[in-house]
N, C-alpha and C positions, 0 to 999 in steps of 0.2 A: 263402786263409789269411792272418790277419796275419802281420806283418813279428815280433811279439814274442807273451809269454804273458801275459796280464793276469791278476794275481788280486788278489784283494780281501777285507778283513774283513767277516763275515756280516751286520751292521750299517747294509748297505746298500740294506735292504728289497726288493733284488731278485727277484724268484718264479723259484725252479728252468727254470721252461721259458725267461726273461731268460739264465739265466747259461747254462742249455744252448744257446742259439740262439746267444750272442754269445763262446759259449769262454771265459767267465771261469771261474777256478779260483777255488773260497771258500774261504776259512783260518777254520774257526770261533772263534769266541766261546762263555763257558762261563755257565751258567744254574743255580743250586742252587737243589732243591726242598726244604725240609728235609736229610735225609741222602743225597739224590739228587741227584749234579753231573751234567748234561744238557749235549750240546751243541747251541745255539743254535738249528744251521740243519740240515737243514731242518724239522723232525719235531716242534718244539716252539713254541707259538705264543703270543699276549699273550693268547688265552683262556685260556690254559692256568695263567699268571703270577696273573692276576687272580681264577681259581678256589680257587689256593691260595693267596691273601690273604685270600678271605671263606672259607675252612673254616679256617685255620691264625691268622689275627691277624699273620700273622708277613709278614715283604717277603723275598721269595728276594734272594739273593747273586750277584752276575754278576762275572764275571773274565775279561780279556783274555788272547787265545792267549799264551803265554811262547814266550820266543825260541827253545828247544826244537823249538816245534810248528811254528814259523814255518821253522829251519832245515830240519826233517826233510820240509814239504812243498818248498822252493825244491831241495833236493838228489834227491828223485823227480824233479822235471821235470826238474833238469837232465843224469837217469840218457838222459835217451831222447830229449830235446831239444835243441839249443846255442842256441834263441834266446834275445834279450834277456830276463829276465824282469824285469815292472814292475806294485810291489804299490802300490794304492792303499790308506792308509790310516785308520781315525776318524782325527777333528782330535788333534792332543797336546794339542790343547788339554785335553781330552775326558776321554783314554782313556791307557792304558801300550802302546796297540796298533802308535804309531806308532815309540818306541822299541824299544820287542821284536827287531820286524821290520825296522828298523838295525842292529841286535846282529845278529842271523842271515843278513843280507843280508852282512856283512864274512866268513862261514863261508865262502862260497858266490860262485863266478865270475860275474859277471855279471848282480846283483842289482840294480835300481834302487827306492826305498821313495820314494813318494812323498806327502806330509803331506795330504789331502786339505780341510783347517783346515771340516770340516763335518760331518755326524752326519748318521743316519736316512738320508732318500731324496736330501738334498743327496749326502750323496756317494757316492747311485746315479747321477744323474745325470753323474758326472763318471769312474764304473767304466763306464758305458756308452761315453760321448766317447771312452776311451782303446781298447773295446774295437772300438770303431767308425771309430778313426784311420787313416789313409790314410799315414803318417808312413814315411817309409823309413828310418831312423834312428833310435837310440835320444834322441838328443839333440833332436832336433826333437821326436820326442815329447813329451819331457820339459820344453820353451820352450811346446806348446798347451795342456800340463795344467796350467802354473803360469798363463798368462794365462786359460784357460778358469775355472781354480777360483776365481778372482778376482770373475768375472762372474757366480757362483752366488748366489741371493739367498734366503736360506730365515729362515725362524720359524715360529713357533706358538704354539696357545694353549692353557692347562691347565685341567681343570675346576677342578682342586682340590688342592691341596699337599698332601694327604694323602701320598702317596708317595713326594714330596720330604721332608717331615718321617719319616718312617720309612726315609730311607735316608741321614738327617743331615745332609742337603741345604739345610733352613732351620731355623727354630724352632719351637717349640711354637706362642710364642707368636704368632710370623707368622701361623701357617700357621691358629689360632685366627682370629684379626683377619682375615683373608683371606675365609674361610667365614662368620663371623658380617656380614661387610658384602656376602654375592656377589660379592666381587673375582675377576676372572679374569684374571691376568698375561697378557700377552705375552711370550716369548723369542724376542731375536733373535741369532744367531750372525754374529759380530763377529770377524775375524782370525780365528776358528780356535775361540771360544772363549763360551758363552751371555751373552746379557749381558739387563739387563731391557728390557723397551720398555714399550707404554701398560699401564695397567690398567683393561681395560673392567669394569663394574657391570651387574647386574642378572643376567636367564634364561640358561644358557648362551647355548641359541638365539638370542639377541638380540646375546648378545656377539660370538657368528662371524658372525653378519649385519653388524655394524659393525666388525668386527677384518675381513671380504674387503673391503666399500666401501674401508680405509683401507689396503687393502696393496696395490688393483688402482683406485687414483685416478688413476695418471699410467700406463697403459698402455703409452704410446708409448715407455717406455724400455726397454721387456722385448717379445725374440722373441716373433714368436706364434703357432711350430710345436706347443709344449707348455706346457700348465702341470701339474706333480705337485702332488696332496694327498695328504700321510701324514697314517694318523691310526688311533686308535685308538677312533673313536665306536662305542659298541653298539646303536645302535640307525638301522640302514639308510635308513631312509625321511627320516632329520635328511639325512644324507651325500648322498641325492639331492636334496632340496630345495637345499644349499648348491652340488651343482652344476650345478643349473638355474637357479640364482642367477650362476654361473660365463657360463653357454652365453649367459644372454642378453644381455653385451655383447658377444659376435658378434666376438670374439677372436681364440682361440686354435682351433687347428685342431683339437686331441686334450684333452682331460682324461684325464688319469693319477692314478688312486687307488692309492694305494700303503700298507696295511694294518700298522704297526709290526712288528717282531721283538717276539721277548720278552724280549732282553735290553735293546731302549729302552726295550718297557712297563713294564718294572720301575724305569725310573727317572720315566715320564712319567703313569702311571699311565693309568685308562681314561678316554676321551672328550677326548681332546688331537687337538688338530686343527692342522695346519700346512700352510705353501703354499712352495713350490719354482719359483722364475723364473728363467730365466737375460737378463742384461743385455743389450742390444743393443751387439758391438764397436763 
């Protein structure tokens, strides 16, 4: 058993059998369908998001747990438990997620909130570390998950600003100029927080083929027990070919796909694809 209780906002693209194997507890995030507020995880999916954008025109609504939720689950554990408990959080950059759960962590004895400055499967990757630490203290804990978060290296790539433009995210008129020339951005998460990177041109397919060559150029700076791709591609047979594009620099030991929630597909829309490295200390 760890030494503490890890839990984590649902954001973390983790899959149920993840959080059951490794004892993290998820604090959901909330998803509105229309007149239907859903929560996140596990039951609701980015097919689900993208289903009701093409029958509705409309982009659902997502809302970070409130400090509420966040208190009412740290004081059940601490009903039956006295270990440390240590939430990892979306970036502030992001989200209200990581506030919230400061405000609810002061309610409650023995609360650590920890800024995870990352989104999506970046800060599964670091819900996993903490759940996987060997740490006998809470404080030592808390000195590997600020150096570990450090060493996370995530972005990705968008088909199309649609999503972003209906969640007021860009402009019309970007997000027009974007599609009219095939632009497909880059995001890369920066301190905590999206920032731009290149803008490839042309077929999707050709963009992720040149957005992996340019993000897996210098290998030898990134471990290579794992590499994660989150992403929301619809169509399988793209997601294998780019990771047999992955296998065959003879790498990384595991390829991890890690399929969005729906409350990032709502902001990422469908056919975003991103890659998750962790740095070498």
């Amino acid at each position: 058993m760890s030494n503490f209780i890890i839990t984590a906002d649902t954001t973390f693209e983790l899959t149920p059998e993840q959080v059951e194997q490794n004892q993290i507890v998820p604090i959901v995030s909330y998803v509105s369908l229309g007149d239907e507020t859903l929560e996140d995880y596990p039951n609701v999916h980015a097919e689900d998001v993208f289903a009701y954008v093409k029958k509705s025109g409309k982009l659902p609504q997502t809302a970070a747990a409130n400090p509420g939720d966040y208190e009412e689950v740290f004081r059940r554990l601490r009903e039956t438990d006295d270990r440390p408990i240590v939430h990892i959080a979306k970036s502030s950059g992001a989200s209200s997620c990581y506030e919230n759960a400061v405000l609810a962590a002061r309610e409650v004895k023995d609360v650590y909130v920890v800024d995870s400055q990352n989104i999506s499967a970046g800060m599964g990757v670091l819900v996993l570390y903490a759940a996987q630490s060997r740490a006998e203290d809470v404080e030592t804990l808390l000195a590997e998950l600020d150096a570990y978060k450090k060493r996370v290296s995530m972005s990705f790539v968008i088909e199309t600003l649609e999503f972003l433009y209906k969640g007021g995210r860009c402009s019309g008129l970007a997000a027009l100029g974007a599609n009219l020339l095939k632009l497909r951005p880059e995001i890369v998460m920066e301190d905590g927080k999206m920032s731009p990177g290149k803008k490839y041109r042309g077929s999707y397919e050709k963009c992720l083929q040149s957005y992996i060559d340019e993000v897996l150029q210098d290998l030898q700076q990134y471990e290579d027990n794992q590499i994660w791709l989150c992403h929301s591609l619809e169509d399988p047979a793209l997601l294998e070919e780019l990771k047999e594009k992955i296998r065959k620099r003879n790498y990384f030991k595991e390829i991890v796909t890690s399929p969005v929630c729906s409350a990032v597909a709502t902001h990422c829309g469908p056919n975003t694809f991103g890659i998750i490295l962790i740095r070498k200390a």
